[in-house]
C-alpha positions, 0 to 999 in steps of 0.5 A: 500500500505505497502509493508515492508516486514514482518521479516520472509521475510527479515531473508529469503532473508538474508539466500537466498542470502547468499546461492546464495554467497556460494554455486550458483554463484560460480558453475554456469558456471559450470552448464551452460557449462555442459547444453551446452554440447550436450552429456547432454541433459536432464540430471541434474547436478551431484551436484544438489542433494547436492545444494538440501540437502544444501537448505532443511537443511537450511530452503529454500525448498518449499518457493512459497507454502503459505500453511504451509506443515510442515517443507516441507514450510515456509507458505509464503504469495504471498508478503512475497514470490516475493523478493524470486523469485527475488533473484532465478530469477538472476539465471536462474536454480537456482530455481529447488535448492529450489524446487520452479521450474515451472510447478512444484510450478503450478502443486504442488499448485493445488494439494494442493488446489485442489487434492485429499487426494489420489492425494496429497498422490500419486503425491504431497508428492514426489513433496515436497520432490523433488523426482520427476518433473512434467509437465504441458500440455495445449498448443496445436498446432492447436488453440490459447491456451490462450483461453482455450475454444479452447483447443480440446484434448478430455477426454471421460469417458469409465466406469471407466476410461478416454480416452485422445486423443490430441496433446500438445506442449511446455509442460514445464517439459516433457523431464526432466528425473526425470518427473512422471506425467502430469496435462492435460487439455482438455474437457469432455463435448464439449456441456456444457456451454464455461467454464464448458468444460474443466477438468484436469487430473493426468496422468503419463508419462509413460502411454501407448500411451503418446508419447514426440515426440521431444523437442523444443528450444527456441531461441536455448536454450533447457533448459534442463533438464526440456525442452519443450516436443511435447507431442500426446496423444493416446487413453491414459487411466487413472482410473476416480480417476485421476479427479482433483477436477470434471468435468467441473472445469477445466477452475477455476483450470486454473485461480487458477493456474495462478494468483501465477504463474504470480507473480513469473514469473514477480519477476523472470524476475525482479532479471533478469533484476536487475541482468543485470543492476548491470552487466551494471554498472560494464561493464561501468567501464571496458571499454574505447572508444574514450579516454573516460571511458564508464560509462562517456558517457552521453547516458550510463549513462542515459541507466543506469539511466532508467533501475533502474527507469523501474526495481523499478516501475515494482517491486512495482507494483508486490509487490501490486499485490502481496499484494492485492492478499494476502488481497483481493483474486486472482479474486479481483487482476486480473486487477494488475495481468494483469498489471505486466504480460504486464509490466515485460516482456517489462521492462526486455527485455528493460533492458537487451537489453541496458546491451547486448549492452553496453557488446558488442560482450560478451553480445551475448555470452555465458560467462554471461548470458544476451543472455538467459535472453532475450530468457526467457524475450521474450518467456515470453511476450507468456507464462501465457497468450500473451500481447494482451490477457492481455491488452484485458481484462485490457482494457474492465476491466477498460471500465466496471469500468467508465461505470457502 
């Protein structure tokens, strides 16, 4: 349980927040406003591109990959990483900056793992080099997708090709302009054993018969320009060589997704909340009411109190998922990785709720980022898997280890 950070970590975190200084906080309601206006939809900031070449020059670029791909990544370990999802989390586009934006980082990391040599040719060089988005297609509308034995998107294999017929939704990525391809989930064999069902597939967006149907908010936010596609799929045909990995593997392509993915969720949501409560403590100062300074309430104070107390345990509890990850392996973290997705969520959504009240009419509004942050916490409560799943397999997990 020794979470000091290695010194490659804290000569990033220096530079990153220092980049974050100079070069993000200063344009980000700029950027907000422009993604506010309608005529925008699903089209990057003009200056995206120059932040980009900003962080590719000084060295922040594919932080979340923990294989070393040359001077395209740092080779990061998972705990070397997380305060760096931390310090990207307190903005909530900043992370397409560094190339460490879902589904991408999910998508880029089977690749590496995963794919291909022609694959990683094709779809994972571009993907590092950040010259084109992806997307990620699991989630159906009929069936409760966190059990992804539900999943009833077809794969049939046709002499040397695929046919995918299906309905995807909230398929993270799909409406950005600069999206290429798609990794889609479904099942090649519907009589093979629950978990040896499932494949995954490379298929592009500009496929005949992928049809984006319309884009879905959440809470009123499109966040856009990746978005959130309604996604059919129509006799879509792509050649055998777009497999990943083999049929039947696409259940342990999930989970080898996942376990990452959450941890950078769980950091992301806590330099939310930790935004939210240095937000907090600087509204309280501000502020009068009934003769007295805010930040002399005895309530707000033990609001402020309680926050910081959440925020810390939720983040050392990441950091040794994270940690356990790195010296024991996804599988052997399972039960840590559970507890953070139960717990971050909930910690940022406590959190950032007490900062939308002590702002007031401004914490609803658009002038400063809590009301997002809450729709991203919320949302995040159902993404990677809801609570009640985690806490499912927690709870037997826990059961089987006192009953032997």
């Amino acid at each position: 349980m020794n979470f000091e950070y290695t010194d490659k970590s804290k000569e990033l975190q220096l530079k990153l927040n220092d980049f974050m200084d100079r070069y993000i906080l200063p344009v980000e309601s700029e950027v907000n406003a422009f993604h506010a206006d309608a005529k925008n939809l699903w089209q990057p900031w003009p200056g995206m591109e120059e932040l980009k070449m900003k962080a590719k020059k000084a060295g922040l670029w594919n932080l979340f990959l923990p294989k070393d791909y040359g001077n395209l990544s740092p080779g990061l370990t998972n705990l070397e990483y997380a305060p760096l999802a931390e310090i990207m989390g307190r903005v909530l586009w900043s992370s397409e900056v560094f190339n460490c934006s879902a589904p991408d980082t999910g998508n880029m990391e089977v690749l590496a793992k995963y794919g291909s040599d022609e694959q990683k040719e094709k779809w994972l060089t571009p993907l590092l080099h950040g010259e084109i988005r992806s997307a990620f297609l699991m989630t159906e509308p009929e069936v409760a997708s966190s059990d992804a034995t539900n999943i009833e998107t077809s794969i049939k294999k046709e002499g040397n090709r695929y046919i995918l017929n299906g309905r995807k939704w909230w398929s993270s990525g799909g409406m950005n302009p600069a999206c290429k391809v798609a990794i889609v989930m479904g099942k090649t064999d519907q009589n093979a054993s629950r978990h040896l069902q499932q494949s995954m597939v490379l298929v592009p967006i500009d496929t005949p018969g992928l049809s984006i149907i319309r884009p879905l908010s959440v809470f009123g936010y499109y966040d856009s320009p990746e978005g959130h596609a309604d996604i059919h799929l129509n006799n879509v045909s792509v050649p055998k060589e777009n497999l990943i990995l083999g049929e039947g593997r696409g259940f342990e392509i999930a989970q080898g997704r996942l376990g990452p993915g959450r941890i950078h969720h769980c950091m992301r949501l806590i330099g939310m909340a930790q935004r939210s409560l240095e937000l907090m403590a600087k509204r309280v100062t501000e502020r009068e009411a009934f003769g007295k300074t805010f930040k002399d309430f005895s309530s707000i104070r033990q609001d402020i109190a309680i926050s910081k107390c959440e925020i810390e345990q939720a983040r050392l509890l990441t950091l040794s998922a994270a940690d356990k990850m790195d010296k024991a392996g996804n599988k052997e973290a399972k039960d840590l990785i559970a507890m953070i997705k139960i717990v971050a969520p909930q910690m940022a959504l406590k959190v950032i709720d007490r900062a939308i009240q002590i702002y007031g009419g401004k914490g609803v509004g658009p002038d400063i980022p809590l009301a997002h942050y809450f729709a991203v916490a919320r949302m995040l409560r159902l993404a990677d898997g809801p609570d009640e799943v985690h806490m499912y397999q927690l709870g037997k997990s826990i059961v089987k280890k006192y009953n032997p």
